[in-house]
N, CA, C and O atoms as CSV, one atom per row, in Angstrom:
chain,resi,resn,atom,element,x,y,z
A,1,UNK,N,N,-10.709,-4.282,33.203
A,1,UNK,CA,C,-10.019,-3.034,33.409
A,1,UNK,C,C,-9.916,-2.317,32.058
A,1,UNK,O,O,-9.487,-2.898,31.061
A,2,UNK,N,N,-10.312,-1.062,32.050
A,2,UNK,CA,C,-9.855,-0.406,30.892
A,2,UNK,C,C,-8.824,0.510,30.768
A,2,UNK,O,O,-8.621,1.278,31.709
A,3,UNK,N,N,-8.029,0.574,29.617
A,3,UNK,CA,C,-6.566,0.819,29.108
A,3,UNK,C,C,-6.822,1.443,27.913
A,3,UNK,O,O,-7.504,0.828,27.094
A,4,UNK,N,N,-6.287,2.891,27.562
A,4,UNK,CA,C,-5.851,3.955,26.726
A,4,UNK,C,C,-4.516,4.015,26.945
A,4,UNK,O,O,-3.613,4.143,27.772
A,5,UNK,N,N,-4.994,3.773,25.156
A,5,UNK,CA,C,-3.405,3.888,24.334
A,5,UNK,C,C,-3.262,4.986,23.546
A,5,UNK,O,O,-4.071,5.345,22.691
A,6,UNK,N,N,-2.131,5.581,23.854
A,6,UNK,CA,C,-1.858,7.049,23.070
A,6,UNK,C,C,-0.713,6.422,21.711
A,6,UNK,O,O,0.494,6.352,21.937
A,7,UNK,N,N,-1.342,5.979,20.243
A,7,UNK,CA,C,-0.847,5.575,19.729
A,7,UNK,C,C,0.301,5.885,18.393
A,7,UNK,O,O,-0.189,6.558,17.486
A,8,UNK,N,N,1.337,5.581,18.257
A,8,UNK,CA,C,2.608,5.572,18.082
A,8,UNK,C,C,2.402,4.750,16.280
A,8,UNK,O,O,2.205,3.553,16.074
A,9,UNK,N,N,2.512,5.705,15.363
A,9,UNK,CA,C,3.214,4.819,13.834
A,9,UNK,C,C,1.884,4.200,13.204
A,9,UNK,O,O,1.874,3.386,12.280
A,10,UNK,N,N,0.754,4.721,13.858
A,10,UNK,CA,C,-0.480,4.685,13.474
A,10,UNK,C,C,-1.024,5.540,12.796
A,10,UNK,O,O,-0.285,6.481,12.507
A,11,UNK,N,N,-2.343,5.600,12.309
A,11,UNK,CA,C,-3.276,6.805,11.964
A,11,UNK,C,C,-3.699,7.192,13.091
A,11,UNK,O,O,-3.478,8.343,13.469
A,12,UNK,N,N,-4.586,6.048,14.059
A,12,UNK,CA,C,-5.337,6.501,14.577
A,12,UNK,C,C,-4.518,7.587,16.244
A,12,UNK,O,O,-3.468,7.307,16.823
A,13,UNK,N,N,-5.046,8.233,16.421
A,13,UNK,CA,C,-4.259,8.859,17.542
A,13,UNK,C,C,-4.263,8.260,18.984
A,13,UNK,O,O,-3.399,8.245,19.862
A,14,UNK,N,N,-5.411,7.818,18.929
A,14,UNK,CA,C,-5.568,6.886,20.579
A,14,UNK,C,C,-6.704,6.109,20.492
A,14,UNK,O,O,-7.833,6.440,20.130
A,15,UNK,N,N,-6.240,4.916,20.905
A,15,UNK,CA,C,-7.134,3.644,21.224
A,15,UNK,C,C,-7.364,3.354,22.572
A,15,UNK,O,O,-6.498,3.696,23.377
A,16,UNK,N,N,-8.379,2.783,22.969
A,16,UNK,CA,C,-8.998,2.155,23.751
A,16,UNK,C,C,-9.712,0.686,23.651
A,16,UNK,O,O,-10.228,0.261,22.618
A,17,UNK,N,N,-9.652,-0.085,25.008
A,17,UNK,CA,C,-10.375,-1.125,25.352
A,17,UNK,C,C,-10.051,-1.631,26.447
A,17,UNK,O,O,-9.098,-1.211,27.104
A,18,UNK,N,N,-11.036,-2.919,26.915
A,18,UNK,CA,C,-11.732,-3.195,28.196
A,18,UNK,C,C,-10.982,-4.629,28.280
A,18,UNK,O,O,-10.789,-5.099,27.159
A,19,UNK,N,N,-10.696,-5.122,28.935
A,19,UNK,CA,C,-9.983,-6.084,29.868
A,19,UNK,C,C,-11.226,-7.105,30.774
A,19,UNK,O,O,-11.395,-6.684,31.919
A,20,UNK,N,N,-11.826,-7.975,30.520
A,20,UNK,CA,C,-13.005,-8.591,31.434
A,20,UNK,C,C,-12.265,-9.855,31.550
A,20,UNK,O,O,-12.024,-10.560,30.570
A,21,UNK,N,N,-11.998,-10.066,32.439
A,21,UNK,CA,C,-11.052,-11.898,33.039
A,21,UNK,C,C,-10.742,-11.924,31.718
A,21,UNK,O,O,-11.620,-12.607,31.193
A,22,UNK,N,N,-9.758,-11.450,30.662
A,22,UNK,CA,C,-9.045,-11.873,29.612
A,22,UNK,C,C,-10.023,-11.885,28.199
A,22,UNK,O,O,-9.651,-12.318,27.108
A,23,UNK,N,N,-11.110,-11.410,28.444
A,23,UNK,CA,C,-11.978,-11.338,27.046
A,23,UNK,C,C,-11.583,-10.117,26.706
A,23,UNK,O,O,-11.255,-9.287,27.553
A,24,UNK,N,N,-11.576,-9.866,25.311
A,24,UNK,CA,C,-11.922,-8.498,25.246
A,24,UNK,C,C,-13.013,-7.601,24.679
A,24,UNK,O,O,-13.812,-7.887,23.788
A,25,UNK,N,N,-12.908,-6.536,25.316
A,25,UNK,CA,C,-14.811,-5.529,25.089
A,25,UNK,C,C,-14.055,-4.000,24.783
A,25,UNK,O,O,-12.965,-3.458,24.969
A,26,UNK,N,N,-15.480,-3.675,24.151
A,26,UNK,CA,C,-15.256,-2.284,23.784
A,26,UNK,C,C,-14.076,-1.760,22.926
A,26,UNK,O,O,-13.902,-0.563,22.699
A,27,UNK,N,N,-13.576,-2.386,22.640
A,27,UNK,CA,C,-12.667,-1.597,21.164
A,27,UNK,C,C,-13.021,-0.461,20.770
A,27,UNK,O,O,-14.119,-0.242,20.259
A,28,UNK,N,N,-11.930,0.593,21.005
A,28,UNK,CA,C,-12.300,1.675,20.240
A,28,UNK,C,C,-11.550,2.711,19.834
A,28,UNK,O,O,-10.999,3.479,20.623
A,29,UNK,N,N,-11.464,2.822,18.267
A,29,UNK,CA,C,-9.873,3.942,17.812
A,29,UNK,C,C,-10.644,5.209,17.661
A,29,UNK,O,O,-11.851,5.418,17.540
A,30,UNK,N,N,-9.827,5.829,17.693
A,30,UNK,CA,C,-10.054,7.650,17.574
A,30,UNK,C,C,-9.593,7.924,16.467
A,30,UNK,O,O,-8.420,8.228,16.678
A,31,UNK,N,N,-9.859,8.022,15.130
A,31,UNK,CA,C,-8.677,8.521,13.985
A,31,UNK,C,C,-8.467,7.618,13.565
A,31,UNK,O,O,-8.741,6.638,14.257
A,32,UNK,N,N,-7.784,7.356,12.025
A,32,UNK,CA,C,-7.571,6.812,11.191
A,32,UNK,C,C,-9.326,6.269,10.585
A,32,UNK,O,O,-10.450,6.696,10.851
A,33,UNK,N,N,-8.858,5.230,9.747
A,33,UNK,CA,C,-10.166,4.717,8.646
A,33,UNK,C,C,-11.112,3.892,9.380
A,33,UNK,O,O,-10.989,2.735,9.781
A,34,UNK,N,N,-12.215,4.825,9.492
A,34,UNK,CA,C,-12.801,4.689,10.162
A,34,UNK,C,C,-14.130,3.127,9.734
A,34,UNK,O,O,-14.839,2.586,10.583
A,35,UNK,N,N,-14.095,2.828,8.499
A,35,UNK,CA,C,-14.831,1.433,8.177
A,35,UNK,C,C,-13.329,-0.035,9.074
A,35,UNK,O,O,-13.319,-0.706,10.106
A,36,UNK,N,N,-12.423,0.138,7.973
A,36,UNK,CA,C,-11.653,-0.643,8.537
A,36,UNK,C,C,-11.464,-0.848,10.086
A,36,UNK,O,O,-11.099,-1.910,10.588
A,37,UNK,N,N,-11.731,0.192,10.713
A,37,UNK,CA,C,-10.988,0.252,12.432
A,37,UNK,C,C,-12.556,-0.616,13.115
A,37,UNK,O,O,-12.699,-1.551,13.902
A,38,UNK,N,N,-13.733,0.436,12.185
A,38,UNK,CA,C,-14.940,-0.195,12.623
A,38,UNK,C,C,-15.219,-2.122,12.505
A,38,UNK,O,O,-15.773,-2.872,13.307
A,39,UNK,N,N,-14.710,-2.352,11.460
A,39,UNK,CA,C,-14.135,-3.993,11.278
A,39,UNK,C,C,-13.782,-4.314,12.234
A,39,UNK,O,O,-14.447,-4.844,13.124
A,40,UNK,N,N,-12.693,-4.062,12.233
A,40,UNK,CA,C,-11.594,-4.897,13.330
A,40,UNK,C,C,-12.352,-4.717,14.951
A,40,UNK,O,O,-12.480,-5.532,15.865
A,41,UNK,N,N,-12.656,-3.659,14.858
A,41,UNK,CA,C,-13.154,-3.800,16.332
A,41,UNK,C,C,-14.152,-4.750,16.939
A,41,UNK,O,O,-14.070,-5.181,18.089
A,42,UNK,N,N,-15.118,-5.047,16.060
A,42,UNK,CA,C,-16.216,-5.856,15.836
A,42,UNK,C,C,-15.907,-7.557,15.921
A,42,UNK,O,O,-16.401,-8.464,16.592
A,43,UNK,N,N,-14.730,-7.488,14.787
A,43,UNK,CA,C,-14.108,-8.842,14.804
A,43,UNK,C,C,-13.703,-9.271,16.243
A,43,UNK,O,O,-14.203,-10.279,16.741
A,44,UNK,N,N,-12.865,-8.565,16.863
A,44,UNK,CA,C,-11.869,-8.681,17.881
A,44,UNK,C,C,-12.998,-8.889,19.544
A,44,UNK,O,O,-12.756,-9.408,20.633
A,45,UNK,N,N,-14.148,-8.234,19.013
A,45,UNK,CA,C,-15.096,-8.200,20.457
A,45,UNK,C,C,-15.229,-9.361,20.625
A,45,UNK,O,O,-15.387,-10.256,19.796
A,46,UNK,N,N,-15.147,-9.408,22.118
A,46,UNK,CA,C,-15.661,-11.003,22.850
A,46,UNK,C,C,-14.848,-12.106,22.636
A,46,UNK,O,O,-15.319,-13.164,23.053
A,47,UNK,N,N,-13.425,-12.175,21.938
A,47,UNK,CA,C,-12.123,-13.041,22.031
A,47,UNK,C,C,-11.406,-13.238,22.756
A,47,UNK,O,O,-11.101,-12.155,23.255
A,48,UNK,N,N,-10.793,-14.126,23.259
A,48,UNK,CA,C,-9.799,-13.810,24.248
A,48,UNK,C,C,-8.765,-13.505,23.809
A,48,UNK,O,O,-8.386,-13.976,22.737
A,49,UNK,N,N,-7.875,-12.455,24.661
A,49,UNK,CA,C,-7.492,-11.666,24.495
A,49,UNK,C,C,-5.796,-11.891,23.746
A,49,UNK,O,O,-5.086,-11.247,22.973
A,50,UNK,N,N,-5.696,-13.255,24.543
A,50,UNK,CA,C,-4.294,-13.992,24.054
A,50,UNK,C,C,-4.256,-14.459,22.637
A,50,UNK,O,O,-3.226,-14.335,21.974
A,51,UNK,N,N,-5.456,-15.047,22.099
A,51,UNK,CA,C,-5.967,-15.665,20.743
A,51,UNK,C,C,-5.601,-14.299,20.248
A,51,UNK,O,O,-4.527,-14.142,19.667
A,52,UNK,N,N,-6.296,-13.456,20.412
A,52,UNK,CA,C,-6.481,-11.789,19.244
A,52,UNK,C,C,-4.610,-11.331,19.530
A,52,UNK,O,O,-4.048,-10.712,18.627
A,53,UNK,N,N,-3.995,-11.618,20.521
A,53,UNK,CA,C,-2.243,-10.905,20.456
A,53,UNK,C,C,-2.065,-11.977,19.220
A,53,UNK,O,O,-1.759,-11.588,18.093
A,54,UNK,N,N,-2.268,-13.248,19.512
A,54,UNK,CA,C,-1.822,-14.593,18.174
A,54,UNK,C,C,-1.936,-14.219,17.326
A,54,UNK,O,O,-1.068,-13.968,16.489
A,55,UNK,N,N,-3.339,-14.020,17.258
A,55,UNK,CA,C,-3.419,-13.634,15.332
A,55,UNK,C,C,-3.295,-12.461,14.647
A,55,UNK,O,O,-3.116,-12.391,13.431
A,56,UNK,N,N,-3.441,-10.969,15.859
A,56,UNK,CA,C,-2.506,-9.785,14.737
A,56,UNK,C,C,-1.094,-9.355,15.299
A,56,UNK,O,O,-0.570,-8.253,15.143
A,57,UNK,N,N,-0.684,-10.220,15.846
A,57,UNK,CA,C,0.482,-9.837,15.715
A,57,UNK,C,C,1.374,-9.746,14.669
A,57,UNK,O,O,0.987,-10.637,13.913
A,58,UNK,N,N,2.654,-9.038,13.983
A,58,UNK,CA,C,3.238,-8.878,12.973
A,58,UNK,C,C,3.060,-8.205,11.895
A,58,UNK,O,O,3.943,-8.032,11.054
A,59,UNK,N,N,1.600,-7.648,11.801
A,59,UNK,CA,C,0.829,-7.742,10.431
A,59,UNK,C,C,1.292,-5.772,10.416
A,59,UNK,O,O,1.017,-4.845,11.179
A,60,UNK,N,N,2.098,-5.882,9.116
A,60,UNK,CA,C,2.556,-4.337,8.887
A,60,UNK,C,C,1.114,-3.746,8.084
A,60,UNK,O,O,-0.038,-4.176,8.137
A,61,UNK,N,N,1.655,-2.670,7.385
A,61,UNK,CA,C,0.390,-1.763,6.921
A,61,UNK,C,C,1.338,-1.360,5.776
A,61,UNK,O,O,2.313,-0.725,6.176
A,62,UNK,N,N,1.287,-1.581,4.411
A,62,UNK,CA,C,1.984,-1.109,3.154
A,62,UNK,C,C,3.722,-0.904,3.615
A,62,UNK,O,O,4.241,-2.017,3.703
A,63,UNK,N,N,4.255,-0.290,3.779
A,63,UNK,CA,C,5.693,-0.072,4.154
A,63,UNK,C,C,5.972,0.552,5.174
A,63,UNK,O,O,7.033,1.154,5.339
A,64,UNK,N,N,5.028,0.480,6.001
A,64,UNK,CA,C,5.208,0.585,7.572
A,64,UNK,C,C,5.358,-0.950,8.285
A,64,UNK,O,O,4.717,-1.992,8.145
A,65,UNK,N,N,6.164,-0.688,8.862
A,65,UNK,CA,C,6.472,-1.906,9.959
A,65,UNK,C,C,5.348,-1.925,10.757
A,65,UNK,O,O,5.466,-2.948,11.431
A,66,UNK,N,N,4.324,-1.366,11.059
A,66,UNK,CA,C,3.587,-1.605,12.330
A,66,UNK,C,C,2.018,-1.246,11.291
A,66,UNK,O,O,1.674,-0.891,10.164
A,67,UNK,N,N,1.567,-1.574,12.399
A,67,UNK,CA,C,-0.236,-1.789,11.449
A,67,UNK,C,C,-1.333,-1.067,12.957
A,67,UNK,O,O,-0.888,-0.814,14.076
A,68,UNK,N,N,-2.430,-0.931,12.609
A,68,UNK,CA,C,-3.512,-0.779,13.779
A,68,UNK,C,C,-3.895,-1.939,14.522
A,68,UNK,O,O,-4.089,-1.960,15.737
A,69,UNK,N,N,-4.047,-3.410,13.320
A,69,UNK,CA,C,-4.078,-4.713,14.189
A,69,UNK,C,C,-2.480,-4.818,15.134
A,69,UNK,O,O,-2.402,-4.672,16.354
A,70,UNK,N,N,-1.502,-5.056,14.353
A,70,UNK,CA,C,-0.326,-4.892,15.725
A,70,UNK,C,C,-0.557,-4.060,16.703
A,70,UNK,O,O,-1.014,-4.491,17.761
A,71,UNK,N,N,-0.271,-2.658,16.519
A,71,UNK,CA,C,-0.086,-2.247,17.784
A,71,UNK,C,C,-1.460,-2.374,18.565
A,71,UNK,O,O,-1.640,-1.558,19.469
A,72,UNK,N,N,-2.287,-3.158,18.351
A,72,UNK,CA,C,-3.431,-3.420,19.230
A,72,UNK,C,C,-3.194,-4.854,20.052
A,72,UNK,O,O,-3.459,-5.214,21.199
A,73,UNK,N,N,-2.444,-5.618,18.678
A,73,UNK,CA,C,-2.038,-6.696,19.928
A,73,UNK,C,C,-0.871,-6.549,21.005
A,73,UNK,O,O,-0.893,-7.155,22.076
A,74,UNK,N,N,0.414,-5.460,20.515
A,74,UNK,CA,C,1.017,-5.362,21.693
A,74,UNK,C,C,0.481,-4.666,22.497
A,74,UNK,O,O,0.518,-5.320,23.539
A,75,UNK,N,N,-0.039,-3.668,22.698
A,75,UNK,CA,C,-0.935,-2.828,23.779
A,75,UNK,C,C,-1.820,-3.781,24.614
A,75,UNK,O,O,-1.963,-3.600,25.823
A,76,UNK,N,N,-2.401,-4.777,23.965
A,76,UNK,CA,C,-3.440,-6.275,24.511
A,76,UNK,C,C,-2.009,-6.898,25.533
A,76,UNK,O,O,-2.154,-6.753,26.747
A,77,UNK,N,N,-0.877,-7.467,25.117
A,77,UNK,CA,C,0.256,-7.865,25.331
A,77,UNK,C,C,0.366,-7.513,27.121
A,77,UNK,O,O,0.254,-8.021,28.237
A,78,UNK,N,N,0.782,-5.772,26.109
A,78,UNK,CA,C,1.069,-5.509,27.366
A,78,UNK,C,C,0.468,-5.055,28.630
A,78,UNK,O,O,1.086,-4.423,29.486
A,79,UNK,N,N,-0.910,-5.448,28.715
A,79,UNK,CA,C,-2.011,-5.047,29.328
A,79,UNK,C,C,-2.378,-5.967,30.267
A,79,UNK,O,O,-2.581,-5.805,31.470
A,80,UNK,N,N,-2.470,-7.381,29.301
A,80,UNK,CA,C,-2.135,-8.832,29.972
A,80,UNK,C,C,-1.211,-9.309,31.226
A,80,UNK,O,O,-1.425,-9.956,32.251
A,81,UNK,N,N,0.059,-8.594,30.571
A,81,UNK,CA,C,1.171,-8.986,31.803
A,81,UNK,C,C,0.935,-8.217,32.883
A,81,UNK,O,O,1.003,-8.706,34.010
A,82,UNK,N,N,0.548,-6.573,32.624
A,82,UNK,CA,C,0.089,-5.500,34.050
A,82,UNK,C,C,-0.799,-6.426,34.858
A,82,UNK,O,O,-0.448,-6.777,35.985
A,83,UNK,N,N,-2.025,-6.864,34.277
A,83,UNK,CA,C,-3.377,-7.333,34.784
A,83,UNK,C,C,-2.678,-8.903,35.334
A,83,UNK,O,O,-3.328,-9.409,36.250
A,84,UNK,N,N,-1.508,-9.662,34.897
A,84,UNK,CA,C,-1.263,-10.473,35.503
A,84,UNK,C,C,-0.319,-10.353,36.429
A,84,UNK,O,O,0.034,-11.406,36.959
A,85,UNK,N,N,0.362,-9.039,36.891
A,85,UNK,CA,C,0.595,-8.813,37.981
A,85,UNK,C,C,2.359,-9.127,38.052
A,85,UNK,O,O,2.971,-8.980,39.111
């Protein structure tokens, strides 16, 4: 299933990605730095989806509380629990 995120304390303005039985596909930010976002997206393809909430969760960005890896794992989070019904 795919899920757009209109994103909040970020650069980027809205993210996207794909939901396949708990893998995840297609990563993709709109805005902000565009090498870094291109990273992460790459990294994050084809993981499951619970592993990738594990490992960026928490992770701030200089003196922001929230980062592009976080709010990608709560958006993953909360995408998980919809898709699990």
């Amino acid at each position: 299933m795919e899920h757009t995120v209109e994103a909040e304390g970020i650069c980027p303005e809205v993210f996207s990605f794909t939901l396949e039985d708990g893998v995840l596909r297609g990563v993709n930010f709109q805005g902000g730095c565009s090498g870094n976002l291109q990273g992460l997206s790459r990294l994050v393809e084809g993981r499951d989806a619970r592993e990738v909430v594990r490992i960026l969760s928490g992770i701030s960005c200089g003196e922001n509380p929230t980062s592009c890896p976080n709010e990608l794992a709560k958006a993953l989070a909360r995408a998980l629990e919809k898709e699990a019904g």
